[in-house]
N, C-alpha and C positions, 0 to 999 in steps of 0.2 A: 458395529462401525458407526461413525461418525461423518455426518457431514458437513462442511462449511461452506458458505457461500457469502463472499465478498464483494458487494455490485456496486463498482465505481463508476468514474465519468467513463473513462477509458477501456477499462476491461471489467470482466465481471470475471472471477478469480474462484474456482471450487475446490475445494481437496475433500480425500476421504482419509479420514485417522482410523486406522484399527493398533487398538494395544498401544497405542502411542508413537506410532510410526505410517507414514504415508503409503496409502496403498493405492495412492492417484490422486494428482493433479493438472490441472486444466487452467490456461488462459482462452476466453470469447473476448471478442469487440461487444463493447456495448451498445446497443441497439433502440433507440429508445421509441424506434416502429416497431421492432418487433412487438408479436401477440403473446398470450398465452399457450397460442397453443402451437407457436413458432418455438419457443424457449423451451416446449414440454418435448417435441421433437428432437432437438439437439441434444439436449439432458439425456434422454431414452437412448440416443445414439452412443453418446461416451460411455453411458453403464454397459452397455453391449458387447462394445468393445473392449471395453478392461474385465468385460465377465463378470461382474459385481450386479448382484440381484437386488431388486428394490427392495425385497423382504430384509436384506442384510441390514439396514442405516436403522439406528435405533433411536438416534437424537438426531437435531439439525441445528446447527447455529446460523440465522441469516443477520449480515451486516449489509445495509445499505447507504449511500451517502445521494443518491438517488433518487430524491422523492416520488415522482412518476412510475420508476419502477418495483419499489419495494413491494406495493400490492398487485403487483406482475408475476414477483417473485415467489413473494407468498401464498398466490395461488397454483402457481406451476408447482412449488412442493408439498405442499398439501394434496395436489391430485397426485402426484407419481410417488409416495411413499406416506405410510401408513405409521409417522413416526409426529414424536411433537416436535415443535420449531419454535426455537428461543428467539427474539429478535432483540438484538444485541441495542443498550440504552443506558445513558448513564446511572440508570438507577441501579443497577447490576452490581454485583461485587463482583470487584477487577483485580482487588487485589492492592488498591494503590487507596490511600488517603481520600476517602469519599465528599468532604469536606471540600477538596482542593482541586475539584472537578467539575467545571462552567460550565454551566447548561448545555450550552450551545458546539460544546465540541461535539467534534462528528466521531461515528463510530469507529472508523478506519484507526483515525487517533489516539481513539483511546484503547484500543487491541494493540496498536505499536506499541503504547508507553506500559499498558501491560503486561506484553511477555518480554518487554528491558525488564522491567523493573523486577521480573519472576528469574530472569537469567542471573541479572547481578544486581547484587544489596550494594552498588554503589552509584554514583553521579551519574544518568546515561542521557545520554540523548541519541535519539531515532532520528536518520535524517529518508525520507521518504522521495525518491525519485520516479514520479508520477507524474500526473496531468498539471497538478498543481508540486510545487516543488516544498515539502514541508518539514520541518524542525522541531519537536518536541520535546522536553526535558524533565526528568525528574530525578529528585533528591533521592541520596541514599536510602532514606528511612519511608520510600513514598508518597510522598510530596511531588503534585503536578504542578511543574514551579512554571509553566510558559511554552510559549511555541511561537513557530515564526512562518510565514509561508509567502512563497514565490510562486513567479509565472514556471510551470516547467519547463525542462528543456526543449518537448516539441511544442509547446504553446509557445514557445519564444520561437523557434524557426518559422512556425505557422503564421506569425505576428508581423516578422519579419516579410512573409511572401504574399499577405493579404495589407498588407497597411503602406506597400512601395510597389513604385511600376516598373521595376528592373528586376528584384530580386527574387529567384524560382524557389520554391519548397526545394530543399535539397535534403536528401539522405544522410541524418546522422550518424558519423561515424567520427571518430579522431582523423586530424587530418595529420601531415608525414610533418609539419614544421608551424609553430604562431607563426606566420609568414605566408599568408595564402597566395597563391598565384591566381586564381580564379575564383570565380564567383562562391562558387561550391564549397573548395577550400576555404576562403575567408572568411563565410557563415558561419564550417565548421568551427574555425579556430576563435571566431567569436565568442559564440555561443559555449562549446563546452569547455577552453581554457580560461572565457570570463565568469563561467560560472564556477570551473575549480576554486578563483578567487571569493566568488560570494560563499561558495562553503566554507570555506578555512576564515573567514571575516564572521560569519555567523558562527562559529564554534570557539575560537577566540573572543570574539565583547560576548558571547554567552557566560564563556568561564570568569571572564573578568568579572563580570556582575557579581556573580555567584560565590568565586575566591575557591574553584577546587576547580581540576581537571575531571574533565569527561571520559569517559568510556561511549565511544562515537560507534554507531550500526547504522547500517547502510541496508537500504530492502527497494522494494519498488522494481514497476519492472524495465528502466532504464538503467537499474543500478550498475548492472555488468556493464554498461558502457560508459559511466561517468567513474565508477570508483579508480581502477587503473590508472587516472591523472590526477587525481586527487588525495591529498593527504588527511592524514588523522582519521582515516577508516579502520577500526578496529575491528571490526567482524564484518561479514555483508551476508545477510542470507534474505533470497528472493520470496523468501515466504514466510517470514518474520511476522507480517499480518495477520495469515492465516494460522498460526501457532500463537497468537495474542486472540484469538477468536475462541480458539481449542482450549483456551487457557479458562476465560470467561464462562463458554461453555461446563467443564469442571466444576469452576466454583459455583455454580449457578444451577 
């Protein structure tokens, strides 16, 4: 077995791969009080529960965007499995044009744009609905041609309720009409029917530049609640990340 561990701002994301099928996965809050020996508890708990013994994990892939917690993480797997642990970097083979990969991209990113580009040999861009709301693209043959990144959906309500003296955090969900009647409603219908626009605007002047159509995937863990009003989603899978980790992993 296999195990991944993707530690963002928002959540910290694990799966286990055996054979090339999930044999468990898990969303945490990320914590960035938690201890060592807070995250080793948790971790001990979920293998418990799915019955999967630490002896079983034979590799680990750890992706962090995280700085503070990566040697949190690193130590928490290191003590509860007896396995080695890759830590995912761009120096890695991913798969993708080595060349055409900026220092500075973060790991999360480049495990999207690698299991697009492992799924299909053609135009894709990964659109990521997370903390931060992000865009990545690459060419048929490979090529990380770019990326684009936004406030996300709850950094934009939370922006909203921290930055004005009237407006409450409110629960996102689709609201029944763009026509809010309340405060709540009209957030909603702000926030995620303006941001349907900023995706179909970021997927159109992408192609434009570029002169080919995309093959558009949706991941992230808001995805199930922004895809449904948004157009040009060709695929959406919540674990899209953590299968561009498993992919890396492989090569590597």
């Amino acid at each position: 077995m296999v195990l991944i561990v993707d530690v963002g701002n928002t959540n910290v994301v694990l799966g286990i791969s055996k054979n090339g099928q999930w044999a468990g996965h898990w969303r945490l809050s990320t914590d960035y009080k938690k201890t060592v020996d807070e995250y080793s508890v948790i971790m001990h708990q979920l293998f418990q529960m799915e019955q999967i013994a630490a002896g079983d994990i034979r590799k680990i892939i750890l992706s962090s965007v995280v700085p503070n917690l990566t040697g949190v993480f690193r130590e928490v797997l290191e003590r509860l499995f007896h396995a080695p642990v890759l830590l995912v970097t761009n120096k890695l083979n991913t798969g993708l044009k080595q060349e055409s990969i900026p220092a500075e991209l973060g790991s999360d990113l480049l495990a999207n744009a690698a299991a697009a580009h492992d799924l299909v040999k053609k135009p894709v861009m990964v659109i990521d609905f997370g903390t931060a709301l992000t865009f990545i693209t690459i060419s048929g043959d490979g090529v990380l041609l770019g990326a684009s990144i936004a406030p996300g959906l709850n950094s934009a309500v939370k922006a909203l309720s921290t930055g004005t003296a009237q407006l409450p955090q409110v629960e996102l969900r689709e609201p029944p009409s763009v026509l809010g009647t309340n405060t709540e409603t009209a957030v909603q219908s702000g926030v995620l029917f303006g941001y349907a626009g900023l995706v179909k605007s970021i997927i159109e002047r992408t192609e434009g530049e570029i002169g080919e159509r995309l093959y558009v995937i949706a991941t992230g863990g808001l995805s199930r609640l922004a895809v449904p009003i948004m157009e040009r989603i060709d695929h959406t899978d919540p674990w899209h990340t953590l299968k561009g980790l498993r992919l890396i992993g492989e090569l590597n």
